[in-house]
C-alpha positions, 0 to 999 in steps of 0.5 A: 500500500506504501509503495502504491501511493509513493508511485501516485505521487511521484506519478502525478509530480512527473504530470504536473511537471510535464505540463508545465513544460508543455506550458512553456513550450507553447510560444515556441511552436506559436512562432511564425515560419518563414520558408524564405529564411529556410530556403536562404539557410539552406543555400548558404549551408549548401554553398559551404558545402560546394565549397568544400566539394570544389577544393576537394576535386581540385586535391584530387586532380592535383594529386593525380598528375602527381601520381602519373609523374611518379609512374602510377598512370592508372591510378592519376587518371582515375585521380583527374577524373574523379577530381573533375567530376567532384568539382564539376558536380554543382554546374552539372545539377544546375544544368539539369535544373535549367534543363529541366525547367526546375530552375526556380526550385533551385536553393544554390545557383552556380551563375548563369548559363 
């Protein structure tokens, strides 16, 4: 019987405090949303990414003509095209998306074609 109302009121105190934490809560889900401010962080998250992207391939393009310099010919051509493929991946998409009259959905713009 002890142990019967010690968990009632532990229960009902782990119920009081949820839903003061619910209470609180409450203003953060009332905020407003703005898709464009989504849409402009996930650009800038995207162009970092690109970045990265692009000085990879360039690395790896690099480093495969020092791979065909030092006599490992098959390996720095899989080096120099795996490089360009990387660092030429976001002007690939984006043609895609200009190709395919996507381009106004498109979060991260390269230039213009």
């Amino acid at each position: 019987m002890h142990s019967q109302s010690t968990l009632r009121r532990r229960a009902k105190a782990i119920a009081i405090s949820g839903l003061l934490l619910l209470a609180s809560a409450q203003p953060l889900l009332a905020q407003d949303f703005s898709s464009t401010e989504l849409k402009a962080g996930i650009s800038n998250s995207l162009a970092v990414i690109m970045m990265f992207g692009f000085v990879l391939g360039i690395a790896s393009v690099i480093y495969g003509g020092f791979a065909i310099r030092r006599g490992d010919v098959d390996q720095g051509k899989m080096s120099i095209i795996g490089g360009a493929i990387i660092a030429a991946a976001p002007a690939v998409i984006y043609a895609f998306f200009k190709i395919f009259g996507l381009s106004s959905n498109s979060a991260v713009g390269v230039g213009t074609f």
